[in-house]
N, CA and C of each residue as an Amber inpcrd file, in Angstrom:
protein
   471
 116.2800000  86.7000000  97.1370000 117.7180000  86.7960000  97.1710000
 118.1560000  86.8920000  98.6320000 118.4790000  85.9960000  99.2980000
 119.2050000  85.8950000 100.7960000 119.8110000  87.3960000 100.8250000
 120.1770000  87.9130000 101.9240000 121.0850000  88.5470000 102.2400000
 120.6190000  90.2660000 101.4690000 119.4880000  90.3100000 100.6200000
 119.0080000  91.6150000 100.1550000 118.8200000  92.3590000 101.4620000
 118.3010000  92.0460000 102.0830000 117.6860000  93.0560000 103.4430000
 118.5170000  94.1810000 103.7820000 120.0280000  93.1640000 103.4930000
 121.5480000  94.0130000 104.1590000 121.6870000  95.6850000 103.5360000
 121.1640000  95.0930000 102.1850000 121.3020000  96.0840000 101.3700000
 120.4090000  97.5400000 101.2230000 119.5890000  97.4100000 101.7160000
 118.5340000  98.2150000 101.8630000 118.1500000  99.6330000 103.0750000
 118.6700000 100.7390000 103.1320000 119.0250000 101.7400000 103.8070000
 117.7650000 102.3160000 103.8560000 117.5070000 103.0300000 105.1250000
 116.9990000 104.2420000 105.5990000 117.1780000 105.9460000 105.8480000
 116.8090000 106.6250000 105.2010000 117.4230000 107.5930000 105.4090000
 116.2800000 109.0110000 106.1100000 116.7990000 109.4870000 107.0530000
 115.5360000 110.3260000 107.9630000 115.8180000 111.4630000 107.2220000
 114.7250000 112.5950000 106.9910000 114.9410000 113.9090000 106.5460000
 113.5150000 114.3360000 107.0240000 113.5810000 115.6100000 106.5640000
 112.3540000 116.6340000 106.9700000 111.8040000 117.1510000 105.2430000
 110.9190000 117.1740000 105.2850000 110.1490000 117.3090000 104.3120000
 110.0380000 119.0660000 104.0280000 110.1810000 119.5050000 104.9490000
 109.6370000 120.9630000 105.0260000 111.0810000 121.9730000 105.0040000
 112.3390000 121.1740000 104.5360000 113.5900000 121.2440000 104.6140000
 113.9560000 121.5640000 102.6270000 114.7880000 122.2930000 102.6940000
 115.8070000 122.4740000 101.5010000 116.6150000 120.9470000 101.5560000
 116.4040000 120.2310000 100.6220000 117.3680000 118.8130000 100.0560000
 117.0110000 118.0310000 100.9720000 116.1870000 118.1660000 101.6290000
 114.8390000 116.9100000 102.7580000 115.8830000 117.4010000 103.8630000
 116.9370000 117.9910000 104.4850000 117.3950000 118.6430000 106.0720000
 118.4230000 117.3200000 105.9020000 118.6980000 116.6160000 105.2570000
 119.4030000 115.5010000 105.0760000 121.0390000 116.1180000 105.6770000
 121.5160000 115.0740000 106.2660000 123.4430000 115.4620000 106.5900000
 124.3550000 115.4290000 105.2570000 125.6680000 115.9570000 105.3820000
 126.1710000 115.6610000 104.4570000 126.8000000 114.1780000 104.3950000
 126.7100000 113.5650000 104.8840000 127.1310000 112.1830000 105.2450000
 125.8890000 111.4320000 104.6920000 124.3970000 111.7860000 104.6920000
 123.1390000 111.2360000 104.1820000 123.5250000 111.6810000 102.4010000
 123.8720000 112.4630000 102.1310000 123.9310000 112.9740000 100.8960000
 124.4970000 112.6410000  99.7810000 125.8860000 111.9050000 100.6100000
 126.5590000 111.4860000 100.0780000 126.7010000 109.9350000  99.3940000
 125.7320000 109.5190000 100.3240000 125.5660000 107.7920000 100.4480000
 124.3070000 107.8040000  99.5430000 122.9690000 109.0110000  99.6080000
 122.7910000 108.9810000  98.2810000 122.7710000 109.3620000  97.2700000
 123.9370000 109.2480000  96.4950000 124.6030000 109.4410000  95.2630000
 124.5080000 107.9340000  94.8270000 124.5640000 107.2340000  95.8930000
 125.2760000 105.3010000  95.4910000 123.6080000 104.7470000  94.9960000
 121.9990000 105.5380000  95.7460000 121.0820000 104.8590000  95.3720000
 120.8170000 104.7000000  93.8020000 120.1960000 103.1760000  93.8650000
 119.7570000 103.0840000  92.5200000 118.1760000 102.8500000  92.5140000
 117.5400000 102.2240000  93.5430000 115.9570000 102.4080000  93.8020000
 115.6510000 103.6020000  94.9740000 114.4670000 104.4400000  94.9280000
 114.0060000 105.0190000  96.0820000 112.7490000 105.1980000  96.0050000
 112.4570000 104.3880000  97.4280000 111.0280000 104.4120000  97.4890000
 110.2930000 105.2930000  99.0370000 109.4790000 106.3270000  98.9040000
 108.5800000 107.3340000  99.3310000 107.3470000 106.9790000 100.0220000
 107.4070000 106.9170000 100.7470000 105.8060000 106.6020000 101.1170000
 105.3290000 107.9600000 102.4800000 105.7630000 108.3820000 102.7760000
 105.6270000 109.4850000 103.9440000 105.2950000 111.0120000 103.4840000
 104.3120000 111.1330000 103.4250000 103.8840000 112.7730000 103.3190000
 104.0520000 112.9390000 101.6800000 103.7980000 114.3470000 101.6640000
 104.3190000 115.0600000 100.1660000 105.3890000 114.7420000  99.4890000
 105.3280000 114.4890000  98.1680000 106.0160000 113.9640000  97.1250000
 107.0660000 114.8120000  96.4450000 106.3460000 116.1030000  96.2500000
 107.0980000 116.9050000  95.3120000 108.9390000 117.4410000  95.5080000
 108.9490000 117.2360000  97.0270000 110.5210000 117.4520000  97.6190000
 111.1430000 115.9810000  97.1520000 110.7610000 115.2700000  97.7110000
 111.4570000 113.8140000  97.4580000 111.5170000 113.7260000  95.4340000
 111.1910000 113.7930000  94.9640000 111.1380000 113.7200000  93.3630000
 112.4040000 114.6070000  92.8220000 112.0650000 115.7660000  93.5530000
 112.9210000 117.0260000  93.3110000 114.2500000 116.3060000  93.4940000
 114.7970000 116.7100000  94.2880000 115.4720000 115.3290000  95.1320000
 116.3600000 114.4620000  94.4860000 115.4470000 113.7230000  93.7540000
 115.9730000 112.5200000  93.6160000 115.9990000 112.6110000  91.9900000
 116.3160000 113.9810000  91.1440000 116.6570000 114.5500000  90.1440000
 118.6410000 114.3970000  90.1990000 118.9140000 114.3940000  90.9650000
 120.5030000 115.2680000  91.4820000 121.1610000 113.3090000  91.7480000
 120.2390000 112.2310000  92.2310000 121.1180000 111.1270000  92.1280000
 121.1310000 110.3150000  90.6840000 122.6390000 110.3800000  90.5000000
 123.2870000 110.1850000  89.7770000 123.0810000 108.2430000  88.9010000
 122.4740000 107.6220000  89.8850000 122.5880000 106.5130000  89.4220000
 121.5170000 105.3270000  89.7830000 120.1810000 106.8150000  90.0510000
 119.1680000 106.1590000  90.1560000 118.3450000 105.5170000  88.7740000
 117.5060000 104.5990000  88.7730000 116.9430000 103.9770000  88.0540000
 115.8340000 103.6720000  88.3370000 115.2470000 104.1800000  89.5440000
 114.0000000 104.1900000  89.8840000 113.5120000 104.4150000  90.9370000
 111.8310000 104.9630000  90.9490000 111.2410000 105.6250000  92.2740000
 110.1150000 105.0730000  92.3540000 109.8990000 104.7110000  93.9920000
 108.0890000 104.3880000  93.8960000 107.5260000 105.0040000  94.8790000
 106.6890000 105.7680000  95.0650000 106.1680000 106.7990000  95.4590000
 104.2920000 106.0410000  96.0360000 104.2050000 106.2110000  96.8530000
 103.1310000 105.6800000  97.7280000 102.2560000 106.8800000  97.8560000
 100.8620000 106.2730000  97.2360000 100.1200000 107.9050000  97.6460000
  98.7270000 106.9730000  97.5970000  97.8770000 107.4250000  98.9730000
  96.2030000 106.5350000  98.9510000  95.6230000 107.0630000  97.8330000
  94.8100000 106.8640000  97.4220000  93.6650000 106.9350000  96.5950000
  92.6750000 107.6520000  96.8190000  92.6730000 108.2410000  98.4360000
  91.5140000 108.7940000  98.8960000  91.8560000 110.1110000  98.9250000
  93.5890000 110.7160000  98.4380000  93.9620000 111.8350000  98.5600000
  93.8720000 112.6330000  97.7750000  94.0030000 114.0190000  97.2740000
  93.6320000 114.7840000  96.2490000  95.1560000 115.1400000  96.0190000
  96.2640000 114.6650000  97.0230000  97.7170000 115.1130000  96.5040000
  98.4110000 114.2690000  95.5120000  97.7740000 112.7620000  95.1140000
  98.2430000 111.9920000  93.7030000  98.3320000 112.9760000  92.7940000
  97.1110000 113.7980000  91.9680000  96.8160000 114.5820000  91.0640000
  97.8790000 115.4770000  90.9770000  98.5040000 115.5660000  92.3200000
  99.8070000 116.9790000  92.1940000 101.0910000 116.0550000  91.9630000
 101.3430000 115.1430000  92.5040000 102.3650000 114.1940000  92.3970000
 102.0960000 113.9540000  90.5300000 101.6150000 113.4260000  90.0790000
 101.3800000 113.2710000  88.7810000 101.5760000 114.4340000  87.7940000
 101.0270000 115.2330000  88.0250000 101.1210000 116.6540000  87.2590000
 102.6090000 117.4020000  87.3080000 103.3760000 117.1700000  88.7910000
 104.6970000 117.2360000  88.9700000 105.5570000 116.8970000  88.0570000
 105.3330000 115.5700000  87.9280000 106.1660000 113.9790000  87.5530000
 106.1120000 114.8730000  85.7890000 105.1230000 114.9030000  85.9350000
 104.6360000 115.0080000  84.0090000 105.2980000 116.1890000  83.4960000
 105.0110000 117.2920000  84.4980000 105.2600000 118.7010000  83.8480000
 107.0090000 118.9190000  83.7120000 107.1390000 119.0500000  85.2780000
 108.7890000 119.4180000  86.0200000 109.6720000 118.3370000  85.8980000
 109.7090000 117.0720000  85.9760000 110.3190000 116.2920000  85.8310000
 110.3280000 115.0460000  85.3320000 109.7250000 115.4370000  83.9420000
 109.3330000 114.1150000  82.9670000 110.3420000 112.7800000  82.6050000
 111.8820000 113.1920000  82.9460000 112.3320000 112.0480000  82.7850000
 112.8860000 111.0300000  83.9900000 112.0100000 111.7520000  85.3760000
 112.4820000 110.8310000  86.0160000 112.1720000 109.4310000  86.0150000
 112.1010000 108.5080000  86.2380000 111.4220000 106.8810000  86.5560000
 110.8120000 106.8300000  87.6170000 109.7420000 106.8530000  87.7230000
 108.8730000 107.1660000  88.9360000 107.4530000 105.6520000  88.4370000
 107.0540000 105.4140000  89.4930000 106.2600000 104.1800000  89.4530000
 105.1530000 105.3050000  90.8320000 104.1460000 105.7440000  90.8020000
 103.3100000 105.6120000  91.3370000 102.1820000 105.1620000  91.7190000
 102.6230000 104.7870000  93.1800000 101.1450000 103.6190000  93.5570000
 100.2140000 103.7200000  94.3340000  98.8300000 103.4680000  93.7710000
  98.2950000 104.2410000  94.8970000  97.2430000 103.1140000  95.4790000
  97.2630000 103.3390000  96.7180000  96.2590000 102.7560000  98.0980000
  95.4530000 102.8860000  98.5030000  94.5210000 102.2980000  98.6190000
  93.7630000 102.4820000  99.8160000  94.1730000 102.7130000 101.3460000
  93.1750000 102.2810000 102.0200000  93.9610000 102.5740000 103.5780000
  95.1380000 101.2840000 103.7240000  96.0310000 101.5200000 104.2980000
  96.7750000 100.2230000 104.4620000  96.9800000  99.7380000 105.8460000
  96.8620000  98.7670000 106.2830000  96.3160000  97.8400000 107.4500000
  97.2020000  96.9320000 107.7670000  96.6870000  95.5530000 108.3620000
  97.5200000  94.9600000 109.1660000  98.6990000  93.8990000 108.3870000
  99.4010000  93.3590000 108.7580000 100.3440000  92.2890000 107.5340000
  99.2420000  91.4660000 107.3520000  98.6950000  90.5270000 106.2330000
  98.5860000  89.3430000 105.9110000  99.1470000  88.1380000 106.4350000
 100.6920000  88.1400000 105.8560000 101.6050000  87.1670000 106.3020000
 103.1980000  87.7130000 106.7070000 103.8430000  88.7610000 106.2620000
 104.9150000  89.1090000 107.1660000 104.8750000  90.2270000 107.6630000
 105.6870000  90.0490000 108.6870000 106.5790000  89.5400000 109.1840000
 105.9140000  88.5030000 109.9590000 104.5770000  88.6530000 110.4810000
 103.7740000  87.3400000 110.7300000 101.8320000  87.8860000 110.8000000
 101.3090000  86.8400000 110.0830000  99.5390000  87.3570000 110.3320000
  99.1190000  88.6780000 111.4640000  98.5150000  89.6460000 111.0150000
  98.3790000  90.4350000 111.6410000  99.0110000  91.8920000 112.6190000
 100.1680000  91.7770000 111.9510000 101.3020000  92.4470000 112.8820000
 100.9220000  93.6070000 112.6960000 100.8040000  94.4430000 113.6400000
 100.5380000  95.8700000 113.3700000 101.1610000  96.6300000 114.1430000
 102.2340000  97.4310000 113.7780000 103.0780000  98.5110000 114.7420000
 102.0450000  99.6120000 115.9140000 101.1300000 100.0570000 115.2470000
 100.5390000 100.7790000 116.0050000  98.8870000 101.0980000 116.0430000
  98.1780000 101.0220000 116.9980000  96.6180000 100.8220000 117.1270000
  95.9870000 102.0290000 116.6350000  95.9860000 102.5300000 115.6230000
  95.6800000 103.9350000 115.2850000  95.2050000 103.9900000 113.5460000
  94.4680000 104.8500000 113.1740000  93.8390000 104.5910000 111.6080000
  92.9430000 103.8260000 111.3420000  93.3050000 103.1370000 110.2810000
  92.2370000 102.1050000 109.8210000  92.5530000 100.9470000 110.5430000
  93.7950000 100.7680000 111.2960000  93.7430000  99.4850000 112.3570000
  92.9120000  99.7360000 113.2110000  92.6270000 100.7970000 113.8160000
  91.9160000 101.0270000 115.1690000  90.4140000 100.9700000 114.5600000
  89.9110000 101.4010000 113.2890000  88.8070000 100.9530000 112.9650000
  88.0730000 100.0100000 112.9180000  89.1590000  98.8830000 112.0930000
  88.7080000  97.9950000 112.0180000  88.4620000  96.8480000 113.4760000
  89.8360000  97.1050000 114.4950000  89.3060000  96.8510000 115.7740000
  87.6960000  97.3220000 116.0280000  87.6240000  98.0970000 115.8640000
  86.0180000  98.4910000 116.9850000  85.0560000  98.4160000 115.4120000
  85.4850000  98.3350000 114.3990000  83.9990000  97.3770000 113.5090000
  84.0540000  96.1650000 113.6630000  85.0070000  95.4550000 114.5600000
  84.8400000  94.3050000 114.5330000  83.9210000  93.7100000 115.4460000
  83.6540000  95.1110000 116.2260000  82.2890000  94.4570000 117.8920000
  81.1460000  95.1000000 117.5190000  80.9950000  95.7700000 116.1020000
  79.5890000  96.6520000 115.2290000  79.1630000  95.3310000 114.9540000
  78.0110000  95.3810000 114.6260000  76.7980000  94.5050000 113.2770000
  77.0780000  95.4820000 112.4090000  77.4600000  94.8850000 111.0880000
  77.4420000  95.3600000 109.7710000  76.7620000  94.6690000 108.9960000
  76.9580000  94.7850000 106.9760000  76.4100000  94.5010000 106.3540000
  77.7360000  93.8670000 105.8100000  77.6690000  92.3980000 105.6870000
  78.8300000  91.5030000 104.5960000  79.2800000  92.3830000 103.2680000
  77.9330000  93.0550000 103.0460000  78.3350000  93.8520000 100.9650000
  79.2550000  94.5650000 101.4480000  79.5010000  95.2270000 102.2310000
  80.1700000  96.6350000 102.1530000  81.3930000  96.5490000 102.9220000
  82.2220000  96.0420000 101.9470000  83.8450000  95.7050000 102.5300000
  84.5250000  96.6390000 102.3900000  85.4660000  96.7270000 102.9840000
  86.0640000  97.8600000 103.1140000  87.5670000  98.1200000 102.5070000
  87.9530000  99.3480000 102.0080000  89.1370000  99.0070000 100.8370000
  90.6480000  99.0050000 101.5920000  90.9260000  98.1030000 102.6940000
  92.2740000  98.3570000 102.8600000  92.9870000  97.2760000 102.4760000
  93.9150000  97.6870000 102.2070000  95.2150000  96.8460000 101.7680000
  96.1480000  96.3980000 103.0490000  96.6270000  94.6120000 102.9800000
  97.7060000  94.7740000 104.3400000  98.5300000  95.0140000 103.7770000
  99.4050000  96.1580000 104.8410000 101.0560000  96.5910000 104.7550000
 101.5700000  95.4880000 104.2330000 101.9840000  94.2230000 103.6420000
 103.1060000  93.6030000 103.3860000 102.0930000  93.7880000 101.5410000
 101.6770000  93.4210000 101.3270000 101.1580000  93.7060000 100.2030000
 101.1100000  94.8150000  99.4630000 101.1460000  95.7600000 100.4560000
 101.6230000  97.4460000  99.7420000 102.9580000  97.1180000  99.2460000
 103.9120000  96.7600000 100.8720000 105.0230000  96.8800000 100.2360000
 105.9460000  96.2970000  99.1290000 105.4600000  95.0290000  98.9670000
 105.5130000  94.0070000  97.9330000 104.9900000  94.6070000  96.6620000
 104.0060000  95.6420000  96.3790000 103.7990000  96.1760000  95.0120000
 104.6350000  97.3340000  94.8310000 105.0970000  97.9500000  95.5720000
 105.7890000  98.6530000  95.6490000 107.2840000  98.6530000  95.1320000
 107.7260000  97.3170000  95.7210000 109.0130000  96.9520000  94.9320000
 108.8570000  96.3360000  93.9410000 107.4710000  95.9490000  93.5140000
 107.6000000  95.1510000  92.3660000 107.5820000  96.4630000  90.8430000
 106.5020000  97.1330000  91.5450000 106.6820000  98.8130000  90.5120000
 107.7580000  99.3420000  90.4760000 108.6800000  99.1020000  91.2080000
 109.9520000  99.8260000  91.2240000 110.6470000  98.8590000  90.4870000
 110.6320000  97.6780000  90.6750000 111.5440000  96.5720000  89.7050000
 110.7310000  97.0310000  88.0590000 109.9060000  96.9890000  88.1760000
 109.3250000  96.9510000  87.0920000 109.7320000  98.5410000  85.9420000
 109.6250000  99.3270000  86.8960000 110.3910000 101.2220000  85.9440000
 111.6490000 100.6200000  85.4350000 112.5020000 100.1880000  86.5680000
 113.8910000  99.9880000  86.7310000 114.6980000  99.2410000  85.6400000
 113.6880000  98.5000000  85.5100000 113.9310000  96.6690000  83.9430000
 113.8410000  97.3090000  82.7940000 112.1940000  97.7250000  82.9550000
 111.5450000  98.0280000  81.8360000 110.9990000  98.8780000  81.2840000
 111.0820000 100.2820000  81.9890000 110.5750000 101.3640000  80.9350000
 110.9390000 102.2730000  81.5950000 111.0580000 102.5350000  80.2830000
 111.8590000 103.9460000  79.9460000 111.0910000 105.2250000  80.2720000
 110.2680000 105.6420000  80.5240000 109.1360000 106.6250000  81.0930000
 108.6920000 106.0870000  82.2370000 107.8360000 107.0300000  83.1080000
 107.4510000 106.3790000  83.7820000 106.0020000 105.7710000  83.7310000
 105.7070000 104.9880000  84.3840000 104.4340000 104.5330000  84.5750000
 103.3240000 104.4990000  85.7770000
């Protein structure tokens, strides 16, 4: 859809904050969200959260695979706030673009980018690939789980 990008807001808060430290001017604008998607730190504030907007229809929530905080995000979702629409997805390490914004783009040399830089001047073994995902591919499942709560079900998944 041309012209989606326009539509699509950022909003900064603190995690370690009552209502994420958000302004009242942030607060207000989201009331209007209808998707919100999480990918930064702990879950359980942002969920909380996003109980109080009014005209949401869906959440996607980013959590690796290698973390032991999914299990709390889930148990959250299930126990405290069973009817939100929540799509959680979970990752491996996530790495460089594939293809956008163009092959290889990587904001910053650090993590599993910086790994894979310096395994790239190791001798390894071909079997033992390694599980990261590129960033445009996260983010692309991400909205697609969120399209997907949002359409089609009524619980979450």
């Amino acid at each position: 859809m041309p012209g989606a990008i326009s539509r699509v807001k950022t909003f900064e808060g603190n995690l370690l904050y009552e209502q994420l430290g958000l302004s009242d001017k942030d607060k207000a604008s989201l009331k209007e969200v209808t998707v919100a998607f999480h990918a930064g730190g702990p879950h359980d504030g942002v969920l909380e959260y996003c109980q109080d907007l009014p005209k949401l229809k869906s959440v996607a929530v980013a959590s690796t695979i290698f973390r032991h905080r999914g299990m709390i995000v889930e148990n959250l979702q299930n126990e405290k706030i069973p009817e939100l629409p929540v799509a959680l997805v979970r990752f491996p390490f996530v790495g460089p673009a594939y293809k956008e914004p163009k092959p290889g783009f990587v904001e910053t040399l650090k993590g599993p980018t910086a790994l894979m830089v310096g395994a790239g001047f190791a001798y390894g073994n071909s079997e033992f690939q390694a599980e990261i995902i590129p960033m445009d591919i996260a983010v692309n499942t991400m909205i697609a789980a969120a399209w997907e709560v949002g359409m089609y079900v009524k619980k979450k998944i």
